[in-house]
C-alpha positions in Angstrom: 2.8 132.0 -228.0 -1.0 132.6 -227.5 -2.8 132.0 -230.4 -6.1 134.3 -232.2 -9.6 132.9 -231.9 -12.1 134.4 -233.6 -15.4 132.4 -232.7 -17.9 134.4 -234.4 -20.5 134.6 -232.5 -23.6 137.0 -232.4 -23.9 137.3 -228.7 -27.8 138.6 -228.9 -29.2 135.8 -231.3 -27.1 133.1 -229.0 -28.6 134.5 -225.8 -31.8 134.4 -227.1 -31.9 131.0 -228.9 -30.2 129.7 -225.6 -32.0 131.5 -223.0 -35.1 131.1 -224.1 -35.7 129.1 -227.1 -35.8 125.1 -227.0 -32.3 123.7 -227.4 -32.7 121.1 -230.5 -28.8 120.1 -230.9 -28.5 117.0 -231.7 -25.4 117.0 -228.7 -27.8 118.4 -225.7 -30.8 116.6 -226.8 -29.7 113.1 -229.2 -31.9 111.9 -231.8 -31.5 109.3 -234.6 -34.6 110.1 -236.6 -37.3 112.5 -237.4 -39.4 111.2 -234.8 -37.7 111.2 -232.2 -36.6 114.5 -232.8 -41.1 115.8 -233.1 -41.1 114.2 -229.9 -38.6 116.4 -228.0 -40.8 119.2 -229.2 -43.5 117.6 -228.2 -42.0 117.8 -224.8 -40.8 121.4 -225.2 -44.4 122.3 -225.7 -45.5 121.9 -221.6 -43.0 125.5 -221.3 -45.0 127.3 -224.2 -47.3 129.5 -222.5 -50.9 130.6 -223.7 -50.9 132.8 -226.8 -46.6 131.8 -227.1 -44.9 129.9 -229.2 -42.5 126.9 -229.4 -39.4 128.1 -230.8 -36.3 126.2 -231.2 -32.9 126.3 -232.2 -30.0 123.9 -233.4 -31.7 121.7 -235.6 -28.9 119.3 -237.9 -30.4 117.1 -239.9 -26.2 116.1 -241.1 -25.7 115.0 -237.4 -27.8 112.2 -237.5 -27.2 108.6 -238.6 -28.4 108.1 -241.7 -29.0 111.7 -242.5 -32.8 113.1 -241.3 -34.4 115.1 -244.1 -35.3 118.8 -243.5 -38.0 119.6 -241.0 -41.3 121.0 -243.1 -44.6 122.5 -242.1 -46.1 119.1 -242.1 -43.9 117.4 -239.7 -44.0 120.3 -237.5 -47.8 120.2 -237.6 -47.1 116.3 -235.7 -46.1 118.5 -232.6 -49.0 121.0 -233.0 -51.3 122.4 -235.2 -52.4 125.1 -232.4 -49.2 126.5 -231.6 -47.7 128.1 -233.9 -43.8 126.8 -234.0 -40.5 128.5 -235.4 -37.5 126.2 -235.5 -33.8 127.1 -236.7 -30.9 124.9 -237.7 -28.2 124.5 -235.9 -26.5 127.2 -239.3 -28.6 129.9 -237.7 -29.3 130.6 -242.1 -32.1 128.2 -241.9 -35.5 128.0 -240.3 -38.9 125.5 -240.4 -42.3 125.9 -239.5 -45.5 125.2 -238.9 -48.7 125.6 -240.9 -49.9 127.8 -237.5 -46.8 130.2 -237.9 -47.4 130.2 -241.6 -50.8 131.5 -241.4 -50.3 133.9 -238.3 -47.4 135.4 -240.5 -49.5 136.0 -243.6 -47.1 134.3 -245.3 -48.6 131.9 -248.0 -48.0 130.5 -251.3 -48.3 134.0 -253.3 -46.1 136.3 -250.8 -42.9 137.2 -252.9 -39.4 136.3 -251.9 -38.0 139.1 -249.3 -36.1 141.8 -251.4 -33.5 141.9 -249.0 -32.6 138.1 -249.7 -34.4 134.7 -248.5 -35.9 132.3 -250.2 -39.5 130.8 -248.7 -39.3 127.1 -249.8 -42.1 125.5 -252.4 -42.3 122.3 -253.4 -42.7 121.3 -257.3 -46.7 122.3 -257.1 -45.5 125.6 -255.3 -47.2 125.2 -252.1 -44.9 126.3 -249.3 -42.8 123.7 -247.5 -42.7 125.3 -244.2 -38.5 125.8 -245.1 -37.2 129.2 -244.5 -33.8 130.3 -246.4 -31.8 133.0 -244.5 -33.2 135.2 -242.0 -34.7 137.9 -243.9 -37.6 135.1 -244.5 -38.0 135.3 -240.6 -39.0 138.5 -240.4 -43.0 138.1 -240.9 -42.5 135.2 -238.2 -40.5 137.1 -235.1 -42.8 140.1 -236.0 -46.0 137.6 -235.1 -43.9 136.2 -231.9 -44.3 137.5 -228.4 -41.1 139.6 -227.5 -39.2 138.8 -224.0 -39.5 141.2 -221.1 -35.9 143.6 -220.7 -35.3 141.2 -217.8 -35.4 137.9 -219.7 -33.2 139.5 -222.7 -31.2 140.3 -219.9 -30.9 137.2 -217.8 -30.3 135.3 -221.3 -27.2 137.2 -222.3 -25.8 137.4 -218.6 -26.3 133.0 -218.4 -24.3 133.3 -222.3 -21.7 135.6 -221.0 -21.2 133.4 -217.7 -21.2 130.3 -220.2 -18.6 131.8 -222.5 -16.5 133.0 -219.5 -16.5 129.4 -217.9 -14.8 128.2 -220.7 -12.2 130.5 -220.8 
């Protein structure tokens, strides 16, 4: 008997992240440390286009060997201080970035916590960390971000849905 599978996924956010953001899994692109991982988006930044920014998904810092601590503003800033860079982990309830997107946001170290949920990351001093805690805390960021065309959205989610129905 057939079975149920219920994969949850949102097929929007995963066309987007996939069709146009920089794939960061640790299964497409491998990396054992932190380093390795600013110089894949170092790499990434030669597709950023003037006035864009590098954006990037599938970060998992529990995927590598020993564990990688979380990305912050700083080690973000090791790929660019000049382009502003949005990153989120592989849980899609996660994001990092730079001091760039921080500033080009107006977020900093006095903006208030969403109301709708989200935390903005400080560390014991309470300057911000460049951590972003569920996606209400994105908001200020994909507002600052240049939107795709109709025809990218749309040639994202028809690569997805051609993905998806290649795997049965």
């Amino acid at each position: 008997m057939p079975g149920f599978v219920e994969p949850h996924v949102h097929i929007v956010v995963t066309s987007v992240f996939e069709g146009l953001g920089l794939n960061l899994s640790n299964f497409t692109l491998p990396y054992d440390t932190k380093e390795t991982l600013i110089q894949k988006m170092k790499a990434g930044l030669k597709n950023v286009p003037a006035g864009g920014w590098l954006f990037g998904f599938g970060v998992d810092p529990s995927r590598t060997t020993p564990f990688m601590s979380e990305l912050t503003a700083d080690d973000l800033d090791k790929v660019s201080t000049t382009v502003p860079i949005f990153i989120v982990n592989q849980s899609g309830h996660i994001g990092y970035v730079n001091h760039k997107a921080l500033e080009l946001a107006g977020v900093t170290n006095k903006t208030p916590n969403p109301a709708g949920g989200g935390i903005y990351v400080k560390d014991a001093k309470g300057n911000l960390t460049g951590k972003l805690v569920e996606p209400p805390t994105y908001l200020p960021f994909m507002a600052k971000m240049p939107n795709p065309t109709e025809e990218q959205l749309f040639g994202a989610i028809q690569g997805t849905m051609r993905k998806m129905a290649s795997t049965g």
